[in-house]
BASE-496277 format. One record per residue (C-alpha): residue number from 1; x negated, y negated, z. Coordinates in steps of 0.001 Angstrom, whole numbers, plus 500000, padded with zeros to 6 digits. Last residue first. Layout:
% residues N
seq,X,Y,Z
NUM,X,Y,Z
...
% end
This chain:
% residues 695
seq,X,Y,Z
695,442057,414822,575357
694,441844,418116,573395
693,444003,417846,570262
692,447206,419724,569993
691,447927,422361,566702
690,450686,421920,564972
689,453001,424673,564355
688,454791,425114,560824
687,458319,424717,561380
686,460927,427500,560425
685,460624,428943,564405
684,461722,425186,565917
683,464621,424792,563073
682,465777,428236,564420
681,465313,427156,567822
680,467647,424777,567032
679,466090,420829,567075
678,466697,418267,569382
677,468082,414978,569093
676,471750,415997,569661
675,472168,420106,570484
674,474101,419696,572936
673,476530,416908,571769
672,476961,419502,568862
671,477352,417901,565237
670,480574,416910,563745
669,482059,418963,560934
668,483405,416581,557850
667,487517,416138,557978
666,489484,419077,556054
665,491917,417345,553155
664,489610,419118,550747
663,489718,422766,552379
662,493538,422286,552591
661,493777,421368,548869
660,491751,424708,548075
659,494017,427100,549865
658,497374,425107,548281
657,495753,425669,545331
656,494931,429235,545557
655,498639,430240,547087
654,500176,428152,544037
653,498012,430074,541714
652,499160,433527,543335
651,502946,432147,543463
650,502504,431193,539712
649,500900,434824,539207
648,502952,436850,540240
647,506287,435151,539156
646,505046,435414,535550
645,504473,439205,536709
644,507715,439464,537601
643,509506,437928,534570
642,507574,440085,531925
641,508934,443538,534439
640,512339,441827,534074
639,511862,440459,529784
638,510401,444252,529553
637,513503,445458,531049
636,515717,444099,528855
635,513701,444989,526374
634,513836,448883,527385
633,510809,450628,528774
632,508717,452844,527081
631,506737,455905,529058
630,506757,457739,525354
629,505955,456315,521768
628,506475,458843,519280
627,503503,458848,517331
626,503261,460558,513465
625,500145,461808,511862
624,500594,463257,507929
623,498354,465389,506821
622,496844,466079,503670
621,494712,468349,502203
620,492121,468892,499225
619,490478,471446,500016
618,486505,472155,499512
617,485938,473545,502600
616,485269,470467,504683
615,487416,471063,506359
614,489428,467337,505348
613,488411,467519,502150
612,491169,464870,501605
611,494145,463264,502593
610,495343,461231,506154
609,498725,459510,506366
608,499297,457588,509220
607,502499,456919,511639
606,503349,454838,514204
605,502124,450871,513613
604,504990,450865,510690
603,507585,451225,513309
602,506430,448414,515881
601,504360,449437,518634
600,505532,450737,521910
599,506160,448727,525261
598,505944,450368,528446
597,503513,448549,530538
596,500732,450250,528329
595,502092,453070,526135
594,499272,455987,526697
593,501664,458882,526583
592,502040,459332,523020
591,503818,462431,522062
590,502116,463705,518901
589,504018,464415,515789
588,501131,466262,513155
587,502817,466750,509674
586,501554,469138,507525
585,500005,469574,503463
584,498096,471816,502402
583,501215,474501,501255
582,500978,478135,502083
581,498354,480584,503603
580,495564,477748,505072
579,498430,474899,505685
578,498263,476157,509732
577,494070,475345,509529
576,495018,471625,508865
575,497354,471536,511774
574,494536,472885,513972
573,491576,471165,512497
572,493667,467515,512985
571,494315,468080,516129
570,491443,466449,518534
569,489504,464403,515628
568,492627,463515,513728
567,494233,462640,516943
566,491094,460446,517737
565,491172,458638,514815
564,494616,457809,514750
563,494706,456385,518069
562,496442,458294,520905
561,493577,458006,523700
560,493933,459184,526889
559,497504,461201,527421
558,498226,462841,523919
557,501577,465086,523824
556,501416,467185,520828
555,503205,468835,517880
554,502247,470669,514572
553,504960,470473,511982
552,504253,473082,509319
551,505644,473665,505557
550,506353,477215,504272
549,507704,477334,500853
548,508858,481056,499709
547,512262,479359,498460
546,512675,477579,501702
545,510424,477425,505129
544,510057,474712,507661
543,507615,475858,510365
542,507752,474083,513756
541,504869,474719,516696
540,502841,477684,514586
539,501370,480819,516069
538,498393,481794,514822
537,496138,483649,512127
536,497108,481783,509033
535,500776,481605,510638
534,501459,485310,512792
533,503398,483792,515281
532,506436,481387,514896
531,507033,479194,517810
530,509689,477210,515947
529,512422,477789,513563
528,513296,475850,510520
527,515347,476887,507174
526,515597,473551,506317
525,518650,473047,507592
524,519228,469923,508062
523,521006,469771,511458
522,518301,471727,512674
521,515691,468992,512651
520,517265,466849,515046
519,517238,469417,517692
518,514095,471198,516839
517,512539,467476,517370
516,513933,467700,520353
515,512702,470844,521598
514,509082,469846,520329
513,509506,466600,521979
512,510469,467996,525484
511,507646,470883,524699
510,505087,468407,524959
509,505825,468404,528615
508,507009,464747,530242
507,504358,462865,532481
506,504985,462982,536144
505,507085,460482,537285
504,506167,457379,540040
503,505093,455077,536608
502,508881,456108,535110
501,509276,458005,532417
500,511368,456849,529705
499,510793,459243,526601
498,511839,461860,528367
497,515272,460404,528963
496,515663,460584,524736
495,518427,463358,525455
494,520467,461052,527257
493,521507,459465,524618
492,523372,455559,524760
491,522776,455276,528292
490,519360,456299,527680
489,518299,454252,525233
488,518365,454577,521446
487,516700,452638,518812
486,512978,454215,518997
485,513660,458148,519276
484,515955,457791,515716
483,513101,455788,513754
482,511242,458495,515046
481,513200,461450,513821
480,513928,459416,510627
479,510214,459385,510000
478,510192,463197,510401
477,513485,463573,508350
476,511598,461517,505303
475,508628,463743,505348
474,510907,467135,506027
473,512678,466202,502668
472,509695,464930,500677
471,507930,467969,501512
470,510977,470277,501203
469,511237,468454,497145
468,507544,468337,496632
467,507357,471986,497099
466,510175,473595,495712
465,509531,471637,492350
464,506052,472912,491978
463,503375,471358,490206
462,502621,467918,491617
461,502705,469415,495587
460,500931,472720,494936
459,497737,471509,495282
458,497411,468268,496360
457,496859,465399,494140
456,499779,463131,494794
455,499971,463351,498268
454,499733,459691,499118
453,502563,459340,497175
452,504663,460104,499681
451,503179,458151,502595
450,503317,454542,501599
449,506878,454467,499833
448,508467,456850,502338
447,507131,454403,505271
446,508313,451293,503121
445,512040,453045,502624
444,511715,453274,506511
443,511005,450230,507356
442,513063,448046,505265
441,516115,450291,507117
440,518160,452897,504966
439,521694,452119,504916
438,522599,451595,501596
437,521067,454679,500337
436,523159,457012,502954
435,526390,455410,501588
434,525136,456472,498020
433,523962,459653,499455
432,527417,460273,500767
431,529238,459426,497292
430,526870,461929,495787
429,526950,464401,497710
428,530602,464141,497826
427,530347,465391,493769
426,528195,467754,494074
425,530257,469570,496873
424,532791,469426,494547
423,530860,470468,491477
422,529088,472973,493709
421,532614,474678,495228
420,533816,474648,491603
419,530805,476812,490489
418,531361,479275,493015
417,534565,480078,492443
416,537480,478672,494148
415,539945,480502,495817
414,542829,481890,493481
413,541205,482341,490059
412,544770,481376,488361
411,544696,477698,489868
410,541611,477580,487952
409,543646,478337,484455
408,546358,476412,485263
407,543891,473466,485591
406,542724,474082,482152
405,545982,474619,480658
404,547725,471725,482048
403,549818,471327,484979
402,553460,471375,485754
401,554228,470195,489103
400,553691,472424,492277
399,556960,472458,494596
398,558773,469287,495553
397,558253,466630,498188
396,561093,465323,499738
395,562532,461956,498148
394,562036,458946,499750
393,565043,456712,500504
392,567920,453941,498588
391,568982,456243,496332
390,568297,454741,493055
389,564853,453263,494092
388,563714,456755,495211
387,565087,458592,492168
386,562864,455765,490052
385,559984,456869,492756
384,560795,459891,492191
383,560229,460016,488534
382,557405,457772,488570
381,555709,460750,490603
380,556416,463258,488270
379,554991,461429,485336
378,551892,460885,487553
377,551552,464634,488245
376,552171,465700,484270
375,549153,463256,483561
374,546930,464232,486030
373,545644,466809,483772
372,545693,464497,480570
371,548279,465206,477762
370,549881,462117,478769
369,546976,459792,479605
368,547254,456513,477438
367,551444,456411,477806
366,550659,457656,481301
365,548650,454899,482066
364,551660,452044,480537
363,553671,453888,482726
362,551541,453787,486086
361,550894,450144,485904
360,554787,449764,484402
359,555720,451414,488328
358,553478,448894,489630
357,555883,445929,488973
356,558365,447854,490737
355,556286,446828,494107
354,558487,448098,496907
353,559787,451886,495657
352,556123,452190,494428
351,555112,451361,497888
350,557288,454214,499641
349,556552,456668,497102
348,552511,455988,498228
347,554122,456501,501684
346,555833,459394,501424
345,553631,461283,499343
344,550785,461414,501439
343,551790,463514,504583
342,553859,465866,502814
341,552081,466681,500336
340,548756,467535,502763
339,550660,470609,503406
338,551486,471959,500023
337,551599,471506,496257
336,550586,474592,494189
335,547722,476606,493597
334,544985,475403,495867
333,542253,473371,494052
332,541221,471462,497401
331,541247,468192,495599
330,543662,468046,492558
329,545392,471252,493744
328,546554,470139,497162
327,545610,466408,497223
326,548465,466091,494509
325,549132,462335,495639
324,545711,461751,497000
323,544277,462893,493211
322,547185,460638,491784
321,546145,457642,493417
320,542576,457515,494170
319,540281,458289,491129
318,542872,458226,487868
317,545663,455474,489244
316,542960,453334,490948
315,540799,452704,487927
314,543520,452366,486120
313,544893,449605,488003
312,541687,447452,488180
311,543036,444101,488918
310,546000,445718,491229
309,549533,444270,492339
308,551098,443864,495675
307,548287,444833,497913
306,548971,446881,501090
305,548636,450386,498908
304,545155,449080,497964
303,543728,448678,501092
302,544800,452650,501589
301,543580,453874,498170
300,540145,452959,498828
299,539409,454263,502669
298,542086,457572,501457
297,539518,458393,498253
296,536913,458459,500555
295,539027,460448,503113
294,539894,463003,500662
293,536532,463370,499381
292,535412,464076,502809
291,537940,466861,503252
290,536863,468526,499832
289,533320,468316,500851
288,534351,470367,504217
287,536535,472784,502295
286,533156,472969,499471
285,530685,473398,502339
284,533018,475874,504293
283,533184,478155,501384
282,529807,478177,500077
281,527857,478114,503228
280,527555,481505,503718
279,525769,481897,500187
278,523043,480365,502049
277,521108,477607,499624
276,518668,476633,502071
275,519205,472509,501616
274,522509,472902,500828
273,524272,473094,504080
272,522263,470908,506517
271,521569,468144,504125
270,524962,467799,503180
269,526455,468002,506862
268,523976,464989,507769
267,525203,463453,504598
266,528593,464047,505500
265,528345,462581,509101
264,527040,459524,507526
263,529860,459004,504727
262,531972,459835,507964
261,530692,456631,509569
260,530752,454685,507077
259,534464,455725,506460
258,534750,454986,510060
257,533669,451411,509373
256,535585,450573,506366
255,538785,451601,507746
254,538872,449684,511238
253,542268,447815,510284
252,545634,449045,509478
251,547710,452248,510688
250,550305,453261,508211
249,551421,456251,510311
248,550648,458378,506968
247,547250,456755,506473
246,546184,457079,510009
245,546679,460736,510325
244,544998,460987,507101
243,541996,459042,508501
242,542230,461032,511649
241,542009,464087,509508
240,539077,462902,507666
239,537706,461688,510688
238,537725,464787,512365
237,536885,467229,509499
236,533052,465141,508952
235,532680,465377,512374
234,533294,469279,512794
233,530689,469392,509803
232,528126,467114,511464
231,527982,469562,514158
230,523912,469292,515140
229,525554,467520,518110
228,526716,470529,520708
227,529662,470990,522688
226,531069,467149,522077
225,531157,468486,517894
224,533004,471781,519147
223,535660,469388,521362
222,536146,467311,518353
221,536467,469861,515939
220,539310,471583,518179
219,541116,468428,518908
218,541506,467550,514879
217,542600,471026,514715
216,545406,470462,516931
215,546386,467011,515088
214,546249,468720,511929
213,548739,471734,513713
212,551169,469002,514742
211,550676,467296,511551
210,551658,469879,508670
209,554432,471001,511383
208,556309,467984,511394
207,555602,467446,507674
206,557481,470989,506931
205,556316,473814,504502
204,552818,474724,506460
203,550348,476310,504008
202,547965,473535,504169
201,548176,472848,507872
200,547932,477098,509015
199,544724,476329,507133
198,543429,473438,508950
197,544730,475347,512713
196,542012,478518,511441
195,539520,475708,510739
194,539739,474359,514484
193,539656,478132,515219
192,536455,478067,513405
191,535181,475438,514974
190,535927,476032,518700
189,534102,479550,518192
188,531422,478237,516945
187,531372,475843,519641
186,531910,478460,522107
185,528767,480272,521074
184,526396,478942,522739
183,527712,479033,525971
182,530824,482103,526186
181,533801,480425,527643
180,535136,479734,524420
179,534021,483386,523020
178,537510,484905,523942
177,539419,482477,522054
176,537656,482922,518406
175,538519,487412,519621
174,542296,486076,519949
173,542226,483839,516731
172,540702,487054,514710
171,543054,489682,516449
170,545624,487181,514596
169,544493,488205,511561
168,544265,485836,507786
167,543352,487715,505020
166,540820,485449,503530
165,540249,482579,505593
164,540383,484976,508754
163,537032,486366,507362
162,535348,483494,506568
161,536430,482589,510128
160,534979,485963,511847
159,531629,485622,510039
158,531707,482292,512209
157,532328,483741,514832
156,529688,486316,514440
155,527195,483875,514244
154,528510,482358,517317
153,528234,486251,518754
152,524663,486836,517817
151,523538,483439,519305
150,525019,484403,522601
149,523730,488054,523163
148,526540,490472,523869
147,528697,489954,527105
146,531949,488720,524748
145,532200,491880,523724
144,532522,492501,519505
143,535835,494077,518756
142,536913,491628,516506
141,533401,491684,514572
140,533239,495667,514024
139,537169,495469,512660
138,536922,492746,510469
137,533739,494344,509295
136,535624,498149,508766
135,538226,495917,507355
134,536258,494138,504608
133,534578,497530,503632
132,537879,498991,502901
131,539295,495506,501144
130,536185,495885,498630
129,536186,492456,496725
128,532510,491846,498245
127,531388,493331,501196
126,527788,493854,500316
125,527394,489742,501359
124,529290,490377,504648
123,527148,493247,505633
122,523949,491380,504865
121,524799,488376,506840
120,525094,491084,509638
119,521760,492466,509333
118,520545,488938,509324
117,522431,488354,512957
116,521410,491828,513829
115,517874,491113,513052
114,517836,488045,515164
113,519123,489405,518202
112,516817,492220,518324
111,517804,495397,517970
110,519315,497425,521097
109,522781,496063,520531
108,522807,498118,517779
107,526424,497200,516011
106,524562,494849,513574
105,522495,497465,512724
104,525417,499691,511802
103,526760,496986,509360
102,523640,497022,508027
101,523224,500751,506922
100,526831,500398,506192
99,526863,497894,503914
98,523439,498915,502200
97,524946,502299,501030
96,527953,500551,499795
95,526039,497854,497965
94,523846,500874,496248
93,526784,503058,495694
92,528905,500151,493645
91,525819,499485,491050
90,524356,496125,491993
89,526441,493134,492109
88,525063,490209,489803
87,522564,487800,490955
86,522666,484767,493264
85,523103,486692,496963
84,520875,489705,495447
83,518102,487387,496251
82,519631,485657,499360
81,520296,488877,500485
80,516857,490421,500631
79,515349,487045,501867
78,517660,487359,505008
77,516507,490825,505389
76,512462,490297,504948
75,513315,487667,507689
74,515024,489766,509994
73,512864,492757,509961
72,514097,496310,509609
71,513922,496940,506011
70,513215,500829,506179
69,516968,502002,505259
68,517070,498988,502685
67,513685,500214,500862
66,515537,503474,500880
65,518522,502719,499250
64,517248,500515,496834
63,514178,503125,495805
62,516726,505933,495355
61,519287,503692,492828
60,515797,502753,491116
59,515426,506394,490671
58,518824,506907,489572
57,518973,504180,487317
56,521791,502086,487939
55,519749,498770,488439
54,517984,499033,485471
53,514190,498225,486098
52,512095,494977,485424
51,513875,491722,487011
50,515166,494140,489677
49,512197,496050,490249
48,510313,492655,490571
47,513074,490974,493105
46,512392,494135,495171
45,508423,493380,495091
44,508907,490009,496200
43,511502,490436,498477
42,509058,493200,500500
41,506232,490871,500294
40,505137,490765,503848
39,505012,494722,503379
38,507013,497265,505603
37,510005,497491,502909
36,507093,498441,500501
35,505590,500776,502484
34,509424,503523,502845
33,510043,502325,498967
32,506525,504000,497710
31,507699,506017,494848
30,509209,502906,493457
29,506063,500387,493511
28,503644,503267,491956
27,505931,503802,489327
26,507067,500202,488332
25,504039,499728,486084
24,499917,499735,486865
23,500295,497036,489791
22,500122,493866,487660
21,502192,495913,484441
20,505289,495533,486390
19,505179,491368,486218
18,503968,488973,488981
17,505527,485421,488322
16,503099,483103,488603
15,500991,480722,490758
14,497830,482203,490918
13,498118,482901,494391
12,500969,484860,493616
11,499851,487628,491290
10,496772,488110,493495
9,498929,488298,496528
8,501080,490648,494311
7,497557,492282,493751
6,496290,492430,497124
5,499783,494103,498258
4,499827,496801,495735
3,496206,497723,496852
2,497144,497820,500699
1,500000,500000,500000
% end
């Protein structure tokens, strides 16, 4: 095994994809399944018998089943299924085979917590369309005790609401309400039955009920985003529903800001979700996009509604109006009119039945936009709201209008595929990143602008897509991540109270950062986890890893002397030696302990980029240093702590003068009345002696 694995490390070190004909054909790789799944290139070699061999062969059939039996390691898992995750199903026996070989490792408690959680990721992926193998994982995760390892169990909860979505169980909700009490999991568990409330919404065939079970998943999300903060997503679904809420009560004013807002919780969601490219993600990134388009297209439409004619009426008819009015299939591509109906309608009928002027708007669009998909929607709607202004009220809503051919022919999939989920999800992306644009400080676009292309250069980083893009991802995160630590205090985040040590506290444990930084960094999922062993010889503080790229965030606490040039000198060997198996580039975040009377540098003064042969092997690399200023004080409190020592000194001038006016106003010492007219008998031994003449 040795010699297969030098020459796919050959294969890859030369940047390219390794081919059969590296190790002598697919022979020697296929009658050696039981090594291969042992190898730190396990997904490599599998992806090579896949590009290479047909899948139903019988001997590849063999190797597959094998290789799966053997793979016992949670990462060599994970990158198993997100392979097979993006290609075509493999011949029927092979999925079934690996189903149940990690279904049962799932069920062994006696595995490690981490290998169950990939083994179960696994299980749902070889699940596919099969309703047997869908119940024999409904059934496993329903019946999972709420004493088994925390992390396993929210990841089973959430397995447990992808599940629900599709054949919805109510020994699903009961086994979601089991795990609140369970730390760690309960917000998991909160979310998905938040979700589970969402869907009983869309289906629900009366307004009363459409908001009564909005309003109780609007709870839900906000109790699982107060449980733990990297829940962007429970966020994003909280003020979209309280947006909608809002919008069908006709509640005015605060719009623009919690639209902000949620354009921020999106991106955070964004980042999190895409960034790894987990099939798991699919479903709940496209309902959660969907809900943040809504509530986009709700902060424009709303304004609008309270205006008695529009400038840019078509504009409004085609991107806000008739996509809120058939929110159903126009944004979460259901198959007919439902839920969110109810809540809409009303009041956009309502303002048509007010502003008749508007109603030859939306005829004059139709007359340019028949044969359009929203076409047969806005035809419908003039309709009622001509019915509406006959009869004096607002018609119910009605069952799903008559669509075109292309949209009948996505309503016919059922859920949506894959490639609608990215569109949508697309789509928000890019209405969140614009928000996210406009928001970026002076200083931080000049920190991206001054670090990034200091790498130009380095290996890896010009050539390869992968690369640049988790560099420039993690890069900008980092310098977020301080920009972060700097503007809140403690009554604002607790979190940061590490940062604010008093002079009578011991210093703060470089862990504190590191666990914060893991924190932050988790809500963008860039496949992080920290304390990893077994990096180029070690064991690594923070290692970002996607698509194969492994990128390293080395942390400290510095005490003496936290300039540049002596973290280089102290640190700089270690997070240089970490880039030694994968990309030369890493980020050093030190925890600078040496802020004197509490006040930290300004933003730019925090962070230094350092390239070149920096081991002198030869290597290009580069590293990136970045302080956190610790032991701060507010400024508030430096204008206090400023105050008193002002105070210090005037009352220690004042004492000096007041000292030294005293000695002036003194009177001259007289001399002794005892000693007058003759001298000390010091004076007597300091004069010379004289001798006496003889008479």
């Amino acid at each position: 095994m040795d010699a297969l694995d030098a020459r796919m490390a050959a294969a890859l070190s030369e940047d390219r994809r390794p081919s059969a004909s590296d190790f002598g054909g697919l022979d020697p790789i296929l009658s050696a399944a039981g090594a291969v799944a042992s190898s730190a290139y396990a997904p490599e070699f599998f992806e090579l018998v896949l590009d290479e061999a047909d899948p139903a062969d019988a001997a590849v059939q063999s190797f597959s089943g094998e290789f799966v039996d053997r793979l016992d390691n949670d990462i060599g898992i994970n990158a198993l299924v997100d392979l097979v995750a993006d290609r075509a199903p493999l011949p029927e026996a092979v999925e079934r085979r690996w189903f149940r070989r990690w279904l049962a490792l799932a069920e062994d408690r006696g595995a490690m917590s981490s290998v169950r959680t990939a083994a179960l990721r696994g299980a749902l992926l070889m699940k596919r369309q099969s309703s047997r193998r869908s119940l024999m994982l409904s059934a496993f995760v329903v019946n999972c005790e709420p004493d088994d390892e925390p992390g396993f169990l929210a990841h089973a909860a959430r397995i447990a609401g992808l599940l629900h979505a599709e054949t919805p169980n109510p020994g699903t909700v009961e086994f979601l309400e089991g795990l609140l009490g369970v730390q760690d999991a309960a917000d998991e568990a909160t979310f998905e039955l938040g979700m589970e409330r969402v869907g009983g919404a869309l289906r629900a065939t009366n307004g009363r009920d459409v908001l009564g079970r909005l309003r109780e998943a609007r709870t839900r999300f906000e109790a699982a985003s107060a449980m733990r903060d990297a829940r962007a997503d429970a966020r994003v679904l909280s003020l979209a529903i309280g947006l909608l809420d809002d919008f069908y009560e006709e509640r005015v004013g605060g719009w623009s800001d919690r639209v902000r807002n949620l354009g921020r919780e999106a991106f955070a969601y964004s980042a999190y979700s895409h960034q790894d490219g987990d099939f798991l993600n699919g479903a709940k990134a496209a309902e959660v996009s969907a809900w943040a388009s809504l509530a986009i297209r709700l902060g424009t439409l709303g304004p609008n509604l309270d205006k008695p004619a529009w400038w840019d009426a078509a504009r409004i008819i085609e991107n806000e109006l008739l996509a809120v009015y058939s929110a159903n299939r126009t944004i979460f591509r259901r198959s007919s009119d439902g839920g969110l109906e109810w809540l809409v309608r009303p009041r956009i009928e309502h303002y048509f039945a007010r502003h008749r002027e508007q109603l030859y708007a939306l005829r004059d669009w139709i007359g340019a936009h028949a044969a359009s998909e929203l076409g047969a929607t806005a035809s419908e709607l003039v309709s009622r709201a001509d019915a509406a202004l006959g009869k004096g009220a607002d018609p119910d809503p009605s069952g799903a209008a008559i669509v075109s051919p292309t949209v009948a022919a996505v309503i016919e999939q059922g859920e949506p595929s894959f490639e609608l989920q990215e569109r949508l999800a697309r789509e928000v992306i890019a209405n969140v990143n614009a928000f996210e644009a406009r928001s970026l400080t002076p200083t931080l676009m000049e920190a991206l602008a001054l670090v990034l292309p200091a790498f130009e250069g380095i290996a890896y980083f010009d050539t390869n897509p992968n690369v640049r893009t988790i560099v420039q991802a993690v890069v900008y995160k980092t310098l977020l991540f301080l920009e972060s630590r700097m503007d809140p205090s403690l009554g604002v985040d607790p979190t940061v109270a590490y940062l604010f040590t008093r002079e009578d506290e011991a210093n703060p444990l470089e862990k504190e950062i590191q666990q914060d930084f893991m924190r932050f960094i988790r809500t963008a999922k860039f496949g992080t986890v920290d304390e990893l062993r077994g990096v180029a010889a070690g064991r690594a503080d923070v290692v970002h890893q996607v698509d194969g790229v492994r990128f390293i965030t080395e942390v400290k606490r510095e005490e003496e002397d936290a300039s540049f040039d002596n973290l280089l000198a102290s640190y700089g060997d270690q997070t240089s030696l970490y880039q030694n198996t994968n990309v030369p580039i890493g980020i050093l975040l030190v925890l600078d302990l040496t802020t004197k009377g509490g006040l930290s540098g300004h933003f730019r003064t925090l962070y230094r980029t350092e390239v070149g042969n920096l081991l002198g092997d030869g290597t290009n690399r580069g590293v990136l240093i970045v302080k956190v200023p610790g032991r701060r004080i507010a400024p508030s409190a430096a204008t206090v702590e400023a105050t008193k020592r002002v105070s210090k000194a005037k009352a220690e001038a004042a004492k000096k003068a007041k000292v030294a006016a005293k000695a002036a106003a003194a009177p001259a010492p007289r001399p002794s009345r005892r000693g007058r007219g003759r001298k000390s008998a010091d004076d007597q031994k300091a004069a010379p002696s004289v001798p006496r003449k003889k008479p």
